[in-house]
C-alpha positions as CSV (number, residue, x, y, z in Angstrom):
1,X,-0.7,-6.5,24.3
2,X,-1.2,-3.4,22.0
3,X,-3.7,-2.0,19.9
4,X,-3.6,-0.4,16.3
5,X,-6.2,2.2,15.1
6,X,-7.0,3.4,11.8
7,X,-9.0,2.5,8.9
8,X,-10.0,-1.3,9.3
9,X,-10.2,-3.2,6.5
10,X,-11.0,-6.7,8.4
11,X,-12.0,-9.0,5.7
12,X,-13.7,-10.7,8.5
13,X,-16.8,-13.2,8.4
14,X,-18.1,-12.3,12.0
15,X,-21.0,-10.0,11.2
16,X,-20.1,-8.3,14.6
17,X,-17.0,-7.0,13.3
18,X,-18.7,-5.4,10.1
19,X,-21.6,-6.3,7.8
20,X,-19.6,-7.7,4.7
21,X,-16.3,-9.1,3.8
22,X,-15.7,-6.2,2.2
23,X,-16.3,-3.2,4.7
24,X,-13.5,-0.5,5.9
25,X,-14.5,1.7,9.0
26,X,-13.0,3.4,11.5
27,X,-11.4,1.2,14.2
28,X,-9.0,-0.5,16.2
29,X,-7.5,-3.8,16.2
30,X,-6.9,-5.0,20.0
31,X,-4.4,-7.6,20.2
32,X,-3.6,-9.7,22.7
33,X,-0.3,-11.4,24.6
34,X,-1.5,-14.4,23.0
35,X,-0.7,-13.2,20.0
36,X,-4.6,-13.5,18.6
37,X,-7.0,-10.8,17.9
38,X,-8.8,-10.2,21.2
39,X,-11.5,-7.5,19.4
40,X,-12.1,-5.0,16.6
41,X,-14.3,-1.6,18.0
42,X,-15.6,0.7,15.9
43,X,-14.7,4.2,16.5
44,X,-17.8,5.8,16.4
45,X,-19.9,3.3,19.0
46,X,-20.1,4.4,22.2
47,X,-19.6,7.1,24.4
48,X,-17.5,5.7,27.1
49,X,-14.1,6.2,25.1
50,X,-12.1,8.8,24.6
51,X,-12.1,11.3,20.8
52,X,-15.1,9.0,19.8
53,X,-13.5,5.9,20.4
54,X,-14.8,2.5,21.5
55,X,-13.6,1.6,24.9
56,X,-10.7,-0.5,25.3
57,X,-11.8,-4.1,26.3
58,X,-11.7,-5.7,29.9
59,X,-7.8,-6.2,30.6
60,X,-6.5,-3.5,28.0
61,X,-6.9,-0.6,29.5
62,X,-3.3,0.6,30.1
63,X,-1.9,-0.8,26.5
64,X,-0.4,1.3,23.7
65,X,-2.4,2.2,21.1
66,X,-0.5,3.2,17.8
67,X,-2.7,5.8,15.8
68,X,-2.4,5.7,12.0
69,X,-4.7,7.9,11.3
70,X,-6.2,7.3,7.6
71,X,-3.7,4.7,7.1
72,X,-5.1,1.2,6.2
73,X,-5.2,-1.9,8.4
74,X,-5.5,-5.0,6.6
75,X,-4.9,-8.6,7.1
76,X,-1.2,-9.5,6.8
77,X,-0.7,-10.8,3.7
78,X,-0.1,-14.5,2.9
79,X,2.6,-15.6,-0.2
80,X,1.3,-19.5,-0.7
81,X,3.9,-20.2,-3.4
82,X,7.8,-19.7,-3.0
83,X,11.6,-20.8,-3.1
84,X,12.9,-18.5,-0.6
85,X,17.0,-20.0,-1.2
86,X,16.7,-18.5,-4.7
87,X,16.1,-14.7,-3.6
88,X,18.9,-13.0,-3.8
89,X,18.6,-13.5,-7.6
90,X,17.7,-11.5,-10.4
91,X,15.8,-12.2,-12.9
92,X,17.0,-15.2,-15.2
93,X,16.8,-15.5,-18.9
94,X,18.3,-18.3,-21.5
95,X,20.0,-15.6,-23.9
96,X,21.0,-18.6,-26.3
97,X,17.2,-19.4,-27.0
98,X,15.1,-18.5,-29.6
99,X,12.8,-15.8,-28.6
100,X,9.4,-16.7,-30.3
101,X,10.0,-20.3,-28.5
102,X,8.5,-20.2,-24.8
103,X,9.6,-22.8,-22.4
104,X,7.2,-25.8,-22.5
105,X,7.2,-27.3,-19.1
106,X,9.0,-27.5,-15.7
107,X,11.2,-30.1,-17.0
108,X,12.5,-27.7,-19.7
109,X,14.3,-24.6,-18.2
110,X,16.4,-26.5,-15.7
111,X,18.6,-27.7,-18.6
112,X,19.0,-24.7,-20.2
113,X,23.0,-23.7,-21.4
114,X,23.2,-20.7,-18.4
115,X,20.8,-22.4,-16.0
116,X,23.5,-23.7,-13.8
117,X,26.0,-21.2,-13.6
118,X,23.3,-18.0,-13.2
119,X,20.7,-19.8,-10.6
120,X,22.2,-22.9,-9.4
121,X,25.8,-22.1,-8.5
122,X,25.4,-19.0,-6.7
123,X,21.9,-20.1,-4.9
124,X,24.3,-23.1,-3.7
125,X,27.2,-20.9,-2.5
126,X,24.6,-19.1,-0.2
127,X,23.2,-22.2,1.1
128,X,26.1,-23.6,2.2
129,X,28.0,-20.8,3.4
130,X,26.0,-18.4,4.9
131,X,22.5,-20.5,5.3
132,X,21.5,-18.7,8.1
133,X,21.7,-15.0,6.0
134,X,20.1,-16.5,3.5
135,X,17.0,-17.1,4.8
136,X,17.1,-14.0,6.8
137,X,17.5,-11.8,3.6
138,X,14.7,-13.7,1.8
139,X,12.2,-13.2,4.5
140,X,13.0,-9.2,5.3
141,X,12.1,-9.4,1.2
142,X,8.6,-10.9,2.0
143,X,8.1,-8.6,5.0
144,X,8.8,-5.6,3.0
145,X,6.2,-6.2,0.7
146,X,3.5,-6.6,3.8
147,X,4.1,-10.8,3.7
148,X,3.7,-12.1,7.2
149,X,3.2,-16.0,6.3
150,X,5.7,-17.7,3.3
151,X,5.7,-21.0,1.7
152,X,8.7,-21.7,0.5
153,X,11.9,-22.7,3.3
154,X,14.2,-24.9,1.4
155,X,14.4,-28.4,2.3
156,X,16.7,-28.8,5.6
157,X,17.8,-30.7,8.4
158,X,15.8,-29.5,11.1
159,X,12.1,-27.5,11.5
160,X,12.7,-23.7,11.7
161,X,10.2,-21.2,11.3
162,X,10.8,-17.8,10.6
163,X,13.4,-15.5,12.1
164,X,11.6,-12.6,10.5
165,X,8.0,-14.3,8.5
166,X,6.1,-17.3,9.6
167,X,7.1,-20.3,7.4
168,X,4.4,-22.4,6.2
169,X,5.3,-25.5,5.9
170,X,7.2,-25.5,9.6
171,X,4.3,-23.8,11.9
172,X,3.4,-26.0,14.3
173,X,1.3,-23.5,17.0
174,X,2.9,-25.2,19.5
175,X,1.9,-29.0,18.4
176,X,5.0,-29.9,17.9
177,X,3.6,-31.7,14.8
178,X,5.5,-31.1,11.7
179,X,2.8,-33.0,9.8
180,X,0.2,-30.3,9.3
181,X,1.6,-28.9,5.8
182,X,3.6,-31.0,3.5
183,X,5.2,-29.5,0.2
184,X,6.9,-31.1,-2.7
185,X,8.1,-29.4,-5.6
186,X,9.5,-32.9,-6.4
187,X,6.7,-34.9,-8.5
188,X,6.0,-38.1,-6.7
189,X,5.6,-41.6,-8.2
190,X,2.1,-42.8,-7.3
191,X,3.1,-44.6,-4.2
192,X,4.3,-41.0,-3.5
193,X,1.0,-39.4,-4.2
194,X,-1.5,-42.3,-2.1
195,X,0.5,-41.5,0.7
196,X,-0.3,-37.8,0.6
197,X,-3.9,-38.7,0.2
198,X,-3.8,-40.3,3.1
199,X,-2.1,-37.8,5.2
200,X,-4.8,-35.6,3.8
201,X,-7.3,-37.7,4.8
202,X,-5.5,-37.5,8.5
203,X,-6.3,-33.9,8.6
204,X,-2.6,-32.5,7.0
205,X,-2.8,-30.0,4.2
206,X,-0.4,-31.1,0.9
207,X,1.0,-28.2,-1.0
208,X,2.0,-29.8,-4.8
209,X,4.0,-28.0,-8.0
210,X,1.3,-29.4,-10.1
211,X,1.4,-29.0,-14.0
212,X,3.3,-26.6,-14.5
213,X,4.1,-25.2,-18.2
214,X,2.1,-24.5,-21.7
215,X,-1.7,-25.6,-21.6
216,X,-1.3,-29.8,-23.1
217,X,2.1,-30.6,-22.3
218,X,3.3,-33.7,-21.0
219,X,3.7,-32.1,-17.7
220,X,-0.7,-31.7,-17.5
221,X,-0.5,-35.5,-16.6
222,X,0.4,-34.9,-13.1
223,X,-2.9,-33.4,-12.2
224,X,-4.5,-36.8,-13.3
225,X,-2.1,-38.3,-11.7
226,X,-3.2,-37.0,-8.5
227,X,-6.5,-37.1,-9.2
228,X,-6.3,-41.3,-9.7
229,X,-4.1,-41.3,-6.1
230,X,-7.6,-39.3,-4.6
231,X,-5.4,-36.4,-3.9
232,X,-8.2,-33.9,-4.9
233,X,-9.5,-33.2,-1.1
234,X,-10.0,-30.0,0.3
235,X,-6.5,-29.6,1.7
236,X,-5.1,-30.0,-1.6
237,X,-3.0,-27.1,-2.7
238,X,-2.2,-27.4,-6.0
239,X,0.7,-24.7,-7.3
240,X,0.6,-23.4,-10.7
241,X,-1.7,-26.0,-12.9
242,X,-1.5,-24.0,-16.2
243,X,-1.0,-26.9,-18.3
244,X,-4.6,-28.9,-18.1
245,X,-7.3,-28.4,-19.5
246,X,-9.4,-26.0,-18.2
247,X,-12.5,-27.8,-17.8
248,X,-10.5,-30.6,-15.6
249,X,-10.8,-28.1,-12.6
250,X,-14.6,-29.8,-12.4
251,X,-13.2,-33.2,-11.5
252,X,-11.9,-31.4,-8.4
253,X,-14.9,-31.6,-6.7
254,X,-13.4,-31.5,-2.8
255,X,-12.6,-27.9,-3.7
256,X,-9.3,-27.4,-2.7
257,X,-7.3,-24.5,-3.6
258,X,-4.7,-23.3,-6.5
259,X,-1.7,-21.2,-6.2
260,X,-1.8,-18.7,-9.2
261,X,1.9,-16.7,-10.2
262,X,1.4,-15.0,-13.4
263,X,4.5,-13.2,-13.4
264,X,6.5,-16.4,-13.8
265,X,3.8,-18.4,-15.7
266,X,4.5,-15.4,-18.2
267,X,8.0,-15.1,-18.3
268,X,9.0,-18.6,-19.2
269,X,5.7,-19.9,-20.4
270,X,4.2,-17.4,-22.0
271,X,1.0,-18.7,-20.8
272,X,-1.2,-18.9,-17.6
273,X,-3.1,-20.7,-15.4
274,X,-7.2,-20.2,-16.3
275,X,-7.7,-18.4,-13.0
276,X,-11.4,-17.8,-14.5
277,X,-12.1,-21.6,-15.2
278,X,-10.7,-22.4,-11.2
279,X,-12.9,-20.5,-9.8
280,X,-16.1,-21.2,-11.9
281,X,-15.4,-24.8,-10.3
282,X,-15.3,-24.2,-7.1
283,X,-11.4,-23.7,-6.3
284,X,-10.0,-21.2,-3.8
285,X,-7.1,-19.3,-6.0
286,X,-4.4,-18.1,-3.8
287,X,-1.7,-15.8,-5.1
288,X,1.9,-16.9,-4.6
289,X,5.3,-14.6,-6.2
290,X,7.3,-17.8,-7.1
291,X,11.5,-16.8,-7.1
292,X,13.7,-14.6,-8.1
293,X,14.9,-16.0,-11.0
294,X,11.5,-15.5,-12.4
295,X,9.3,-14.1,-10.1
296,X,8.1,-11.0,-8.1
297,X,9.9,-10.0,-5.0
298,X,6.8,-10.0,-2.9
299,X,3.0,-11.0,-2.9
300,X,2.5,-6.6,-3.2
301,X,4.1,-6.8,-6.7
302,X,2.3,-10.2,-7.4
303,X,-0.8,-8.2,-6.9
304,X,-0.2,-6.0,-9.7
305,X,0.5,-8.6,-12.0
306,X,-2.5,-10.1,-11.8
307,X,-4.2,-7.0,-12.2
308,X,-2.4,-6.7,-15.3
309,X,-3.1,-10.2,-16.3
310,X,-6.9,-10.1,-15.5
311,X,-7.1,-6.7,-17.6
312,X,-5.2,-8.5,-20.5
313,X,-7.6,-11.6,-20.5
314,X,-10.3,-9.3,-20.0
315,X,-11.0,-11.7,-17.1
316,X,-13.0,-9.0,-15.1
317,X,-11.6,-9.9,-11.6
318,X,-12.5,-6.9,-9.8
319,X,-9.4,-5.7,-7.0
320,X,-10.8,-7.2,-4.2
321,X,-10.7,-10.7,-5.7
322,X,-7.1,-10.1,-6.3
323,X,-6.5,-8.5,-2.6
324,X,-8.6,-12.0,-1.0
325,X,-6.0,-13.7,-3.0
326,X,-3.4,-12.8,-0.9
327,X,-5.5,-12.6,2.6
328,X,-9.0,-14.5,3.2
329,X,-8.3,-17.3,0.1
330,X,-5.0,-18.7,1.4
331,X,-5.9,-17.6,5.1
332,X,-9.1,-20.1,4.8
333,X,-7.0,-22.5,2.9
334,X,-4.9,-22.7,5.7
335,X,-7.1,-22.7,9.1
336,X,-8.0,-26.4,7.5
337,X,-4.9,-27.6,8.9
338,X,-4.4,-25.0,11.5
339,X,-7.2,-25.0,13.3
340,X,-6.2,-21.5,13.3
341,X,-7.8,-18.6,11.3
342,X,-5.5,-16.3,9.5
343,X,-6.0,-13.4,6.4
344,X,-8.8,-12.6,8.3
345,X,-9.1,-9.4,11.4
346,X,-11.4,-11.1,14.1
347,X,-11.9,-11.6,17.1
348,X,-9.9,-15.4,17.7
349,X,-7.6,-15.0,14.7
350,X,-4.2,-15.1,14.5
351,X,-3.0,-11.3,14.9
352,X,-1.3,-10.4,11.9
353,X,-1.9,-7.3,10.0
354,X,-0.4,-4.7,7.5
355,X,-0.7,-1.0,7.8
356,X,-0.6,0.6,4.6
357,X,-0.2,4.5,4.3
358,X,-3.3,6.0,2.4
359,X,-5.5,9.1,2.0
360,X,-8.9,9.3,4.0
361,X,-11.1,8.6,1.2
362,X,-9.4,6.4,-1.3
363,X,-10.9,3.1,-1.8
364,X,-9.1,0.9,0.1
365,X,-9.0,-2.6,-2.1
366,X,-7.5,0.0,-4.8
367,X,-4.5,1.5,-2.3
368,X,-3.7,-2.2,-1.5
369,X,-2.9,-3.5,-5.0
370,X,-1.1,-0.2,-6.1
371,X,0.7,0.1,-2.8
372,X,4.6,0.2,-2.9
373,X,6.8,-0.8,-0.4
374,X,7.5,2.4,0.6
375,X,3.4,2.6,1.7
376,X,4.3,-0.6,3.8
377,X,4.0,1.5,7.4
378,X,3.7,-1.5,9.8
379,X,3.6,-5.1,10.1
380,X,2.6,-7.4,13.1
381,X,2.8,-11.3,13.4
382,X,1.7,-12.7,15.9
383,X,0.5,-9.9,17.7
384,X,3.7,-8.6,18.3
385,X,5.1,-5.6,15.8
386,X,7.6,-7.1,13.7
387,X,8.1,-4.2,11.3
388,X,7.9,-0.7,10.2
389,X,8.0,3.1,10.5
390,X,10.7,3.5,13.6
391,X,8.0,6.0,15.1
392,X,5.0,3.1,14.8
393,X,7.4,0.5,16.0
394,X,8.1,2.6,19.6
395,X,4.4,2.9,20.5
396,X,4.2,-0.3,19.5
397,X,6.6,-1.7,22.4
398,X,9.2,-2.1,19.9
399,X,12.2,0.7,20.9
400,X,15.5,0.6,19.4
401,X,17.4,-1.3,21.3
402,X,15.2,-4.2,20.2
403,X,15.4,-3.9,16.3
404,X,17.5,-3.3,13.6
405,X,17.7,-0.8,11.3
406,X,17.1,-0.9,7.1
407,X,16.3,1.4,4.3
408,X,13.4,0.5,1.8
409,X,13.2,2.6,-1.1
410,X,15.2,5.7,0.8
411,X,12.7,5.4,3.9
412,X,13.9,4.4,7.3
413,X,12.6,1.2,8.3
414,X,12.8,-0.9,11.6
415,X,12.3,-4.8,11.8
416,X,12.8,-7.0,14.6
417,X,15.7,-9.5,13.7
418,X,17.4,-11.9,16.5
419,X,20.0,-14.3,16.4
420,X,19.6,-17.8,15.4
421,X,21.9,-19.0,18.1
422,X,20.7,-16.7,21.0
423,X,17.0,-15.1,20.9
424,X,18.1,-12.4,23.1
425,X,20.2,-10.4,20.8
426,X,19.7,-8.6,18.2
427,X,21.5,-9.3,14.4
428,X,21.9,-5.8,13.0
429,X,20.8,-5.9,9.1
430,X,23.6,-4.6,8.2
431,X,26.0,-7.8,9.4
432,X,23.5,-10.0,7.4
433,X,24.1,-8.0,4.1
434,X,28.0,-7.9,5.1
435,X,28.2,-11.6,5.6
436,X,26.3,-12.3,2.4
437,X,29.0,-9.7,0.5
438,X,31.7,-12.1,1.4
439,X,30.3,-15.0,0.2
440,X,29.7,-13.2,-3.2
441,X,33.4,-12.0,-3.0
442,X,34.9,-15.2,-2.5
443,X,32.6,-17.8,-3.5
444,X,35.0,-20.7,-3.7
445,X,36.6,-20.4,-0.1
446,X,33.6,-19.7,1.6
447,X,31.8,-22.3,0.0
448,X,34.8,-24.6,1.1
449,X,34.9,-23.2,4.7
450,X,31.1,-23.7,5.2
451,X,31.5,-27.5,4.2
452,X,34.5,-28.0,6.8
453,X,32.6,-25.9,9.7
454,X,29.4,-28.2,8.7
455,X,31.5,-31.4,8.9
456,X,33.6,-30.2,11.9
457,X,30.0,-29.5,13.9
458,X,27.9,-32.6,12.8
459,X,31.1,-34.6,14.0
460,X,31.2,-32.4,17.3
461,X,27.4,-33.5,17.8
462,X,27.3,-37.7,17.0
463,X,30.7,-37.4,19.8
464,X,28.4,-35.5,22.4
465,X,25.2,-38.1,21.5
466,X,27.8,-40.8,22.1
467,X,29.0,-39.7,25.3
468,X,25.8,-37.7,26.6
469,X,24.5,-40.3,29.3
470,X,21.4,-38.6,28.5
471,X,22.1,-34.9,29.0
472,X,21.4,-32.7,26.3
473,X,23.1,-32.6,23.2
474,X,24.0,-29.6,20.7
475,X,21.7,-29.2,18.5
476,X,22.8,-29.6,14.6
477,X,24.0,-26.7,12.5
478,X,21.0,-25.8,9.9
479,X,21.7,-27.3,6.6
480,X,19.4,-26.6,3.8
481,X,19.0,-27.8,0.3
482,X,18.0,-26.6,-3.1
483,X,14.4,-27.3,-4.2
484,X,13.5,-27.4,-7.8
485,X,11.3,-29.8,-9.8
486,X,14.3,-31.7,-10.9
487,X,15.6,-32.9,-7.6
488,X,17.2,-31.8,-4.1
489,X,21.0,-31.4,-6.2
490,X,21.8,-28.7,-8.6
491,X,21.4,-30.4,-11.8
492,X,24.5,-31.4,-13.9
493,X,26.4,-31.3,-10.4
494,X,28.8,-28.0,-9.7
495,X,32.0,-26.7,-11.7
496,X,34.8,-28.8,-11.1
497,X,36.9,-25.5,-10.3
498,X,34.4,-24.1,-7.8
499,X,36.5,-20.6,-8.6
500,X,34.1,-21.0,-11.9
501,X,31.1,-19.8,-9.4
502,X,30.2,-16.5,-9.8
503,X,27.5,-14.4,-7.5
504,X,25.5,-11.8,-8.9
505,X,24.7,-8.6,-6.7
506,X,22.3,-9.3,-4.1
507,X,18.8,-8.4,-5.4
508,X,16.6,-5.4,-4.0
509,X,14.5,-6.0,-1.2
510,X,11.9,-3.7,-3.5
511,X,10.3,-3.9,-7.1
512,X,13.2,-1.0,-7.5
513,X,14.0,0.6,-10.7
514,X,16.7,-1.8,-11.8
515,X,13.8,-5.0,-11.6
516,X,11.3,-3.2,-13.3
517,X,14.0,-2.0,-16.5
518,X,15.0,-5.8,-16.2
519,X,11.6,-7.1,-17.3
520,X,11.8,-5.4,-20.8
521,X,12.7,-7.4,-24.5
522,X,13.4,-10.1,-22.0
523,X,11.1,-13.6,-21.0
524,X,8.1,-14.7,-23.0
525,X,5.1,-12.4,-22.0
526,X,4.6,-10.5,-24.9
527,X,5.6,-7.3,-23.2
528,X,2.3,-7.4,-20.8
529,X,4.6,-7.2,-17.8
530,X,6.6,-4.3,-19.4
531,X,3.3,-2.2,-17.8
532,X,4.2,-3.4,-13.9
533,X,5.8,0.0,-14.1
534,X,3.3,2.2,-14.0
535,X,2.5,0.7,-10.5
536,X,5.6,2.4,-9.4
537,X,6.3,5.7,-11.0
């Protein structure tokens, strides 16, 4: 157990913790070995603590407390919409297509002439030959940008939740029940879509790439499809729906919830979803950065986008709807399932925050949204400091011996990262980056090697299944797959000469200067994203 003080920004509904969604005070956050929020004090009740502060509460009166001074407290933030195997990307353009002609739907970008050879390939290389870095790259990307919950693992052989972020769709608190959030980016056949229903009905949230392209395309049908299948509960997630008509958000009328991300809506659409016309119905709009190829690298950049977006549209969504996007929306979205409360700082909630370094008196909804990575001081899942400022991370219980180290932006940073095959140890960041370097050195005999050392240990476990007499057996070797509209196999199949493959450099862990110069006379946004920049100068 530990406790962080600073500026709270809970975001909480108890009315003991502050007197609106929306307050910031003077506080600490007390979490407990449970990993839930045990209470929130204010630091000027009270005489019995010490400096001003609020007494520590029964049972935590020998734990750290880590001081951030005017630093901001907030939630930890929550990225609903994902494809964490496709982030070590940059991002992707067809440089073949005509420029004044925006892709029209999901269906149409896939098939593009460089599609294959720019996302496909390389994404597959990683996958099969160094799954395990893979994932472990894309969520130290999320945590960076303050993410402590990601939709988004690719398809695979086995539940894992996050080594470094807590995965959505495998979170079972302990149930066991892999049930509670289903995802397809796959669009299901009606048969498909009633059984969803159902499982909704059971209680399990369904997450569902739902219309995605221009406003009227072919692609808006799936929304009535899953309107006909009764898919429209309240634990319907529904990612992206740009292409209906805006006024079909009133047939939803179980509000359920819809994952917005402008920045990729924009770059191959040229369109967005009609955040305005979602909410005027009813639905919770959660904020999600997509992929590399044509997203943000983190919910904190997403942030921005939508500001940008909203200011375009003249939309008038003030910054703390954009900062609930990322915290109370999808955090309320999710305790359906749960049973759990999360994007929220109260007592009983899951205890995951974000510090984020600011100046006593700025307002703090503002900091948030224009906060770099840099400004990312601390971040705690679970009630246990998972990363941030070395110096934070000590008081925090975390010393060095326990984490690893990285630099963000030319800032020292630590992050607790263990092993995959033994919890104890730590893997140093730097052996992740240096394994993922030798896949994108030698693409075609690593890619070959991970096939026979995936073959070699599947046959190694049906022997010992055969033979156990009921001991236990080893468990399989994680095997992921790629997950795009089109289906679980990179389209068109791989290059017959697998020596054909070639991996770009891994991208930045930050929305550094080479993303942002990226972004310009390139995608379909009219040069409304060229302004992200200004975020970060």
């Amino acid at each position: 157990m530990f406790a962080v003080r600073g500026r709270i920004v809970p975001l909480s509904a108890d009315r003991e913790v502050s007197k609106g969604e929306l307050d910031a005070f003077a506080g600490t956050v007390w979490l407990g070995d449970d990993g839930m929020v045990t209470a929130i004090t204010h630091g000027t009740h009270g005489t019995h603590g010490t400096h001003g502060h609020a007494a520590a509460p029964p049972g935590f009166e020998k734990a750290p407390v880590v001081d951030v001074g005017s630093s901001l407290v907030f939630p930890g933030l929550i990225d609903l919409h994902n494809h964490l195997a496709y982030n070590t990307l940059p991002l992707w353009t067809e440089e073949t297509r005509d420029k004044a002609k925006p892709f029209l739907h999901h269906n149409s970008w896939p098939g593009a002439q460089s599609y294959a050879a720019s996302v496909t390939w390389p994404a597959y290389a990683f996958i099969t030959a160094s799954p395990q870095e893979l994932l472990a790259y894309a969520e130290t990307r999320a945590i960076v940008g303050g993410t402590t919950t990601i939709q988004g693992s690719p398809p695979k052989n086995r539940p894992r939740d996050g080594w470094v972020v807590r995965n959505a769709e495998d979170e079972t608190w302990g149930t066991h029940d892999t049930n509670l959030i289903q995802a397809s980016t796959l669009t299901l056949n009606p048969e498909g879509l009633l059984k969803k229903a159902a499982r909704m009905r059971q209680g399990s949230a369904f997450i569902y790439h739902c219309s995605e392209g221009q406003v009227g395309t072919v692609v808006a049908q799936e929304f009535h499809d899953a309107k006909k299948a009764d898919c429209l509960q309240e634990r319907f997630i529904a990612v992206h729906c740009n292409a209906i008509d805006p006024k079909d958000f009133a047939g939803w009328r179980r509000h359920g919830a819809v994952v917005w991300s402008p920045f990729s809506n924009l770059w191959l659409y040229s369109s967005t979803t009609n955040v305005p016309a979602a909410m005027e119905a009813g639905q919770t709009v959660c904020l999600g950065s997509d992929w590399g190829p044509s997203g943000t690298r983190s919910v904190l950049g997403e942030l921005k986008v939508a500001r940008l977006v909203s200011d375009e549209n003249q939309w008038g969504l003030s910054d703390s709807d954009l900062v609930r996007m990322v915290t109370t929306n999808p955090g309320d979205v999710l305790a359906r399932p749960w049973k759990r409360q999360v994007g929220r700082l109260q007592p009983g909630a899951v205890g995951d925050l974000l510090v984020i370094r600011a100046g006593p008196r700025v307002d703090p909804f503002r900091a948030l949204l224009s906060a770099r990575e840099r400004d990312v001081e601390l971040v705690v899942i679970g009630g246990r400091a998972q990363y941030g400022k070395p110096a934070l991370m000590a008081r925090a219980g975390r010393n060095g011996t326990a984490t690893t180290s990285l630099s963000v932006d030319g800032e020292a940073r630590a992050m607790v990262l263990t092993r995959p095959d033994d919890p104890g140890a730590t893997w140093e960041w730097d052996d992740v980056v240096a394994r993922m370097e030798v896949v994108r050195g030698h693409p075609m005999r690593e890619i070959e090697k991970g096939r026979t050392r995936q073959e070699a240990a599947m046959a190694s476990v049906y022997l010992a299944r055969s033979r156990n007499g009921g001991r236990p057996v080893p468990q399989p070797p994680l095997r992921l797959a790629l997950d795009m509209p089109t289906g679980l196999t990179p389209l068109g199949g791989l290059p017959k000469n697998l020596d054909e493959i070639t991996v770009p450099a891994l991208a930045g862990l930050s929305h550094d200067g080479e993303f942002l110069d990226s972004i310009v006379g390139r995608g379909y946004h009219g040069g409304v994203l060229d302004d992200l920049a200004r975020f970060y100068r």
